[in-house]
C-alpha positions, -999 to +999 in steps of 0.1 A: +888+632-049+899+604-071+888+616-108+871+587-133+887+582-171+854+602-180+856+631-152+893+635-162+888+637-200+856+660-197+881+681-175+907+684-199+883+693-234+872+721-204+906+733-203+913+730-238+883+751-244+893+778-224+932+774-234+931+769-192+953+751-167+936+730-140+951+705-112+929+679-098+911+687-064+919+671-029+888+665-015+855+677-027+863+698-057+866+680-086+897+700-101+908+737-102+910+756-130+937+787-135+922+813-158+938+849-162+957+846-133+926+838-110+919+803-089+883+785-101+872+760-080+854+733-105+828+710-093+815+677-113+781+659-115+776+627-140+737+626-155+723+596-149+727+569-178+693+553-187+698+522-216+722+528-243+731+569-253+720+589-280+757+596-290+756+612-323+723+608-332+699+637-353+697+668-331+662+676-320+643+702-338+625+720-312+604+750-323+604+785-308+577+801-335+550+826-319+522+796-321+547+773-303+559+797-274+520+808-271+508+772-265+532+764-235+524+799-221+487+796-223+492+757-208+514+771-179+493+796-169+463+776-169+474+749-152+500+766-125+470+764-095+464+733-108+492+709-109+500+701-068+532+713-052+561+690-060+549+678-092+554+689-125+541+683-163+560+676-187+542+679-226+555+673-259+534+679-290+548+679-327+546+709-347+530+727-370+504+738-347+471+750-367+443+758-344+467+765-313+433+778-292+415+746-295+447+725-291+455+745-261+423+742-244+419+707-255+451+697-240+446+716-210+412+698-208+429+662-206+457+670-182+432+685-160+409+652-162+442+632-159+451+652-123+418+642-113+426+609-117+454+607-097+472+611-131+492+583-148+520+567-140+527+557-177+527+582-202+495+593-222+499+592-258+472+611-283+468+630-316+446+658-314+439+681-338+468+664-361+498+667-333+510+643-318+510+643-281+529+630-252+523+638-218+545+626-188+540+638-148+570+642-124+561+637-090+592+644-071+600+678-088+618+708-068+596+742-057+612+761-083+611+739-114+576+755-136+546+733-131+542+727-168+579+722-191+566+724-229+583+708-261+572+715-299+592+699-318+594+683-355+575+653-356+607+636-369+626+646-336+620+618-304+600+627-277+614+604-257+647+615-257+636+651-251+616+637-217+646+617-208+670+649-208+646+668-188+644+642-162+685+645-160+687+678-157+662+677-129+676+649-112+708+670-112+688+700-096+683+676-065+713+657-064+742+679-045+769+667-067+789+645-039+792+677-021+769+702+004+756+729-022+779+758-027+774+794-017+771+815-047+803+829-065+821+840-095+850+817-089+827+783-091+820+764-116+799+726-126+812+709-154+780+683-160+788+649-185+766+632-206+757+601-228+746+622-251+762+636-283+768+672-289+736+671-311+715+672-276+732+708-267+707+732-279+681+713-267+698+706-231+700+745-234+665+754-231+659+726-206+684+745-184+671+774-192+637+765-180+646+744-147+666+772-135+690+753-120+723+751-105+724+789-097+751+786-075+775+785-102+789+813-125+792+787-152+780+756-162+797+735-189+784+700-208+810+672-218+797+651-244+805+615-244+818+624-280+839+646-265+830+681-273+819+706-245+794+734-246+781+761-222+745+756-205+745+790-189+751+822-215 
């Protein structure tokens, strides 16, 4: 295949990273990497670009606290028999949570009303209990991916950028990249680019992390569009 100026120099920060040589692919591959004497075959998939990128903008401040995981635990397993096959919720609520049992059942309380309805195709904004609240439905969303995908975040952090990285990761979970999906194996890996600055990786990391995707590769890498690279998988 005939590499882009971007595929080529998220390949090569790849290869710096890993002190690696690579050659560029024939066909499907995108390149192959040499590492410790042993061949990796190295697929690539672009995320989709939606308006202008993030770039270096202030990393979002998502919050892993006990009252924070609780919350999308509680919403998850409330919901899961709820939300239909195919579809999925995604929530973002700013933090600190203070009354997480009435914010819980509160919120599960409106998405369920909102099912009902057919639910939106806009999203549905609201404060309650002091947090704000954002809540977006996905309705083309893979059988694995969790019925309910959870942010708490800073209320300085934008919600809208953490809704528009999940839906690249999961449009990336459907999309074979240019290729039928590999067979699992220790010798393949996706390098995945992005609009986004390196601030986005930590976040991008739990998004992965939560999608369980891509788990036909050994390793998945990020290339920035400042032109760092980080690791989606550990």
């Amino acid at each position: 295949m005939r590499l882009k100026k971007q595929e080529r120099a998220a390949i090569e920060a790849v290869s710096r990273r890993l002190s690696a040589t690579w050659e560029e692919g024939s066909d499907a591959p995108a390149a192959y990497f040499t590492v410790a004497g042993k061949r990796v075959v190295l697929d690539i998939a672009t995320l989709k670009r939606r308006g202008r990128g993030h770039g270096n903008a202030a990393k979002p401040h998502l919050r892993f606290d006990r009252g924070a995981i609780g919350l999308v635990e509680r919403l998850r397993a409330a919901l899961g028999d709820a939300v239909p096959n195919g579809m999925a919720v995604l929530l973002t609520i700013t933090a600190p949570i203070r009354v997480r049992a009435k914010t819980a059942a509160t919120l599960e309380d409106r998405i369920r009303t909102l099912l009902r309805r057919g639910s939106p195709a806009r999203d549905t904004k609201d404060t309650i209990y002091g947090n704000r609240v954002r809540i977006r439905f996905v309705r083309d969303a893979s059988q694995q991916t969790p019925k309910l995908i959870g942010f708490v975040h800073n209320p300085e952090s934008d919600p809208l950028r953490l809704l528009k990285m999940t839906r690249d990761l999961l449009e990336l979970d459907r999309a074979e990249p240019g290729r039928r999906r590999p067979r699992p194996a220790d010798d393949r890996w996706l390098l995945v680019t992005s609009a986004e600055g390196m601030s986005a990786l930590d976040a991008y990391r739990y998004i992965y992390s939560q999608l369980r995707v891509s788990a036909d590769y050994k390793k998945v890498f990020i290339a920035f569009s400042d032109g760092r690279v980080g690791m989606l998988t550990e």
